[in-house]
N, C-alpha and C positions, 0 to 999 in steps of 0.2 A: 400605512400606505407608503410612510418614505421607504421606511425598509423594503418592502417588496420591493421597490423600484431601482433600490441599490442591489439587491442580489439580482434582478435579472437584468439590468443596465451592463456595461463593460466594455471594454474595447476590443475586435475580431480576436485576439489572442486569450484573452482571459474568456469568451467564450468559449471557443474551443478549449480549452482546460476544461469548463465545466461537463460542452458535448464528449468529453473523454469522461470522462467522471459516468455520465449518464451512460455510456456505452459498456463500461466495466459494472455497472447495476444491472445495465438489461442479459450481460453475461450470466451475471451472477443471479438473476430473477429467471434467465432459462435452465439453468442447471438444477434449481430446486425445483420450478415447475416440472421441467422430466424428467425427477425422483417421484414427486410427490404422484404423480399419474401415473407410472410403475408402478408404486406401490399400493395406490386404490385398486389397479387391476391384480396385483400380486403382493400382498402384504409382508410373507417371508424373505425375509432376506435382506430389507429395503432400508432399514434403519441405519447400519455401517453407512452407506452412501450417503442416506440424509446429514448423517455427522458430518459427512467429511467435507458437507458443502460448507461446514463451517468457517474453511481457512479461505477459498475465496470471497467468501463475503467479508471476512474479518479483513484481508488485504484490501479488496475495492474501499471500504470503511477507513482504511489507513489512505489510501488514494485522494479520497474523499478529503478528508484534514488536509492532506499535503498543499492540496489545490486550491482550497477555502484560504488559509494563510496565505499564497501570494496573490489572493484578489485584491485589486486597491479598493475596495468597496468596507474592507472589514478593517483596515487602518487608523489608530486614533490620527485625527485631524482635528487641530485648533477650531479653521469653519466650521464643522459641522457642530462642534459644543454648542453655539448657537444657538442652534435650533432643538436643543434638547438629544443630542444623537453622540451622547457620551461612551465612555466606556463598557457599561453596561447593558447600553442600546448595542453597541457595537458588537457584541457576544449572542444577540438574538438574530443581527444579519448574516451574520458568519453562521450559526447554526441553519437559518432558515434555508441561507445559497447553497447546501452541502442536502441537507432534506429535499428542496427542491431539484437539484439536479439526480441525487437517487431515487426519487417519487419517479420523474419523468423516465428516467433507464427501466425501472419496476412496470409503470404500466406500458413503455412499450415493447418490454417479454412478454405482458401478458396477453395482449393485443398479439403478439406474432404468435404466441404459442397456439392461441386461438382460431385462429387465424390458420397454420397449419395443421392440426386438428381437423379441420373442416368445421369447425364451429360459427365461423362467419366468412358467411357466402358473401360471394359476387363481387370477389378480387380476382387478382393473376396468383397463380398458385394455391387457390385454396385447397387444403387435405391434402395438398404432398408430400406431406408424412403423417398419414392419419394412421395407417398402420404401427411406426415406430412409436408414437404417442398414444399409441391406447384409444380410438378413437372410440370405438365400440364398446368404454367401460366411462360409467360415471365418474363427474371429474367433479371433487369438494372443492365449490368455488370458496366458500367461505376459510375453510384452510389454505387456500391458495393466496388470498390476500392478505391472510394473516401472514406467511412466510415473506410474500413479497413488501408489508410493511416492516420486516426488520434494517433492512438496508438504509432505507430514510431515517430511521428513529435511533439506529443504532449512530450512524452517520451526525445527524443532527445534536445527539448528546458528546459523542467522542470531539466535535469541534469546538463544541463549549467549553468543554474540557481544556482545550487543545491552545484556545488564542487567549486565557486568561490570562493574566500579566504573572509569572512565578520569576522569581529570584532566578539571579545568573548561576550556571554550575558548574566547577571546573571538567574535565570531560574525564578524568580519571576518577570522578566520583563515584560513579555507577559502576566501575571495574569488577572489584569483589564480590555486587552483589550479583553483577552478569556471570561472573564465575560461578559463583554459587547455585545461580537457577540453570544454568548451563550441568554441573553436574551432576545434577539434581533429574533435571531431564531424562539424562543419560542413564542412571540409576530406575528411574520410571521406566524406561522402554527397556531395560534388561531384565527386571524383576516383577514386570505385572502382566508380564506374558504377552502374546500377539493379538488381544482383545483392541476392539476399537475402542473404548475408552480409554486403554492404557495409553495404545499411541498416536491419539489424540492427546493426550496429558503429556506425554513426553516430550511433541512435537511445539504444544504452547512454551514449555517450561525451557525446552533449549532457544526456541526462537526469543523467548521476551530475553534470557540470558545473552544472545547476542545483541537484539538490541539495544539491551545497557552497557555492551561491552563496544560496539559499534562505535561511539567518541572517541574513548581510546585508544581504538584502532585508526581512526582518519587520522587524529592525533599523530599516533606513532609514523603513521605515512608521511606526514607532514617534516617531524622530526629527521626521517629517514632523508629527503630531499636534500636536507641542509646538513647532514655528514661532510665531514672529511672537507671544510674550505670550501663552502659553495660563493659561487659567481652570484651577480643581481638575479638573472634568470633564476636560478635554485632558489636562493634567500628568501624572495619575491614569494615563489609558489607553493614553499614550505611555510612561510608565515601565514599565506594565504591561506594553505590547508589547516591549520592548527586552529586557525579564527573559525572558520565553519566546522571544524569537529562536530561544535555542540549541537549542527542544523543538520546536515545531515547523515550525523554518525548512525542514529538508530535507523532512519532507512537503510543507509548500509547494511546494518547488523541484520535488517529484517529481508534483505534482498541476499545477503550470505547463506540466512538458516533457509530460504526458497532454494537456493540455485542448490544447497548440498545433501536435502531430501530430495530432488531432481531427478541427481547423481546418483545417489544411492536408491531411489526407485527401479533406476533402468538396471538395477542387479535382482531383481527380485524382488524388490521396493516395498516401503513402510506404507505403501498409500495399495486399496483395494483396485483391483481392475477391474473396470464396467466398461460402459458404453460411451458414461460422462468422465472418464477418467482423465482424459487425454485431453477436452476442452478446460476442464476444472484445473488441470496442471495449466496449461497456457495461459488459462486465465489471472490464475496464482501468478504468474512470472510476469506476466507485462504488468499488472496493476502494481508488484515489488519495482521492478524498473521506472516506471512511469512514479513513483512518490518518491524514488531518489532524485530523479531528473527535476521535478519538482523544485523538491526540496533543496536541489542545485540553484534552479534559479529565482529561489527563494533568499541566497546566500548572496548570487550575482545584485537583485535586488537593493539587500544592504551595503556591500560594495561600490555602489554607485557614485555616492562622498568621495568615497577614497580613491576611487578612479581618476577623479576630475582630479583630488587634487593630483595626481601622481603624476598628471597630464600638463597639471600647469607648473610644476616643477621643473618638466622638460624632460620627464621620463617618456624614450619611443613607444610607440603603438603598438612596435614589433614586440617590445620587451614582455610587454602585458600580456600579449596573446601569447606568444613563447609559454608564459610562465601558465597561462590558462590552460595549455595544454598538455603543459606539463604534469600536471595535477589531476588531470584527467588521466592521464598515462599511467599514475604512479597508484591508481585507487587499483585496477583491475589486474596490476603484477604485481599489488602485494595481497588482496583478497584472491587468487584465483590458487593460493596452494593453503590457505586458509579454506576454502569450499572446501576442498580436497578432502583434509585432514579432517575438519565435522564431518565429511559425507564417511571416510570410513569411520572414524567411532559410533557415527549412527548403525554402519553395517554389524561394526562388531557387539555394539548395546542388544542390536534385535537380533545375531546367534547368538545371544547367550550368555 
């Protein structure tokens, strides 16, 4: 019962993390429910699409962790050992708060898919898309909620995963092996032809490769700052970025391999065009954005110490925000010729 009361407890802002959280579930609970309703009414064809709802759900899933970690509710605290609400407890709230907010996203796609359907009367709107949704074809509730319970389960394991206490790791650890599954990817999507499992497998194998490669990229930004004599400003925001590499490099990395299959969609693109193509991409990108952002002020969070003291040193207010924005500045002009250069070797993997 504590637990319960710790993941739905929080203050206005760490709820809303979570109603964002629940909102990229119910995204992601409508796109599979209008596959899985095409394809009761229309079975050929249906399965490429049903795959490919796999990356937005894997991102909201990623969304999902990001948000779970900066709730104060999953933090070890001295008080709550107490009461028996140790480390271990602490890994069943964090799973639960991340379940519970994708349950609540999942069933309320299922409710609105329903809902417009015309399957529950005596709303505003009922069946104003009873046509687009198959209305007039039987709809497998029981497959329905089997789909809509992977987001919660998936969610709720990957967090467990996620807030166990592991070893520190320098951010150029993961380098070679992000290269390695980076061209490994590449090699997938050139040589197993234009089949959706191919580049579904190639698109997992370059994304996880950026996301290991992701630290050392924030890294090098960081690095990149403090070039050539930097000032306190520079010094400041390149230390600063070097220290969060490790948090939020693989968002990075994971919001890079989103933005540069994007890019290389709108040429003729690795991803299938439907109907759900176009929300399934959007959905992909804000939930990638949203667990960097996250995971930024996941970073600002532990910075907090160092704030104060920097503050009682007698370091300006100016200088901090200077440098805070500086770092902000320096992620998106040196990833945005990185998207670039993955978006074309993605193009040139799939001719050929």
């Amino acid at each position: 019962m504590l637990s319960l009361r710790l993941a739905r407890g929080g203050r206005p802002l760490v709820q809303l993390r979570r109603l964002l959280v629940a909102a990229a579930a119910a995204g992601t609970g409508l796109l599979l429910l209008d596959v899985l309703a095409t394809a009761a009414a229309r079975p050929q064809g249906q399965l490429p699409r049903l795959l490919w709802c796999a990356v937005p759900l894997a991102l909201t899933v990623q969304f999902a962790v990001a948000v779970t970690r900066t709730d104060p509710a999953v933090r070890p605290r001295e008080d709550l050992d107490a009461v028996g609400l140790g480390p271990v407890r602490l890994i069943r709230v964090a799973a639960l708060s991340a379940a519970i907010a994708c349950a609540l996203g999942s069933a309320l796609a299922l409710a609105l898919f329903l809902h417009l359907r015309g399957d529950l009367a005596g709303l505003p709107f009922d069946g104003a898309a009873a046509d687009a949704l198959r209305a007039g074809h039987p709809f497998p509730v029981a497959a329905a909620l089997t789909l809509l319970a992977l987001a919660p389960l998936a969610a709720a394991a990957a967090t467990a995963l996620s807030v166990r206490t592991r070893p520190a790791r320098t951010p150029h650890e993961g380098l070679p092996w992000g290269v390695a599954a980076f061209a490994c990817g590449l090699a997938v999507l050139a040589y197993a032809g234009g089949g959706t499992a191919g580049r579904l497998s190639g698109w997992a194998l370059t994304t996880v490769g950026l996301a290991l490669a992701g630290p050392a990229l924030a890294h090098g930004c960081g690095a990149l700052l403090q070039f050539v004599r930097p000032g306190a400003v520079r010094l400041l925001a390149g230390r600063g970025l070097q220290e969060e590499a490790g948090r939020i490099g693989r968002p990075l990395g994971v919001l890079v391999a989103v933005a540069a299959w994007a890019v290389a969609a709108a040429d003729g693109g690795p991803v299938p065009v439907g109907p759900t193509a176009g929300g399934a991409a959007a959905l992909a990108v804000l939930c990638a954005v949203g667990a960097l952002l996250t995971a930024a002020v996941e970073s600002r969070q532990t910075r907090a110490a160092t704030r104060e003291t920097l503050l009682d040193l007698g370091t300006p207010a100016a200088v901090l925000r200077s440098a805070a924005l500086l770092r902000a500045a320096v992620l998106p002009a040196v990833c945005g010729p990185v998207v670039w250069g993955v978006a074309e070797l993605t193009r040139r993997a799939l001719a050929g």
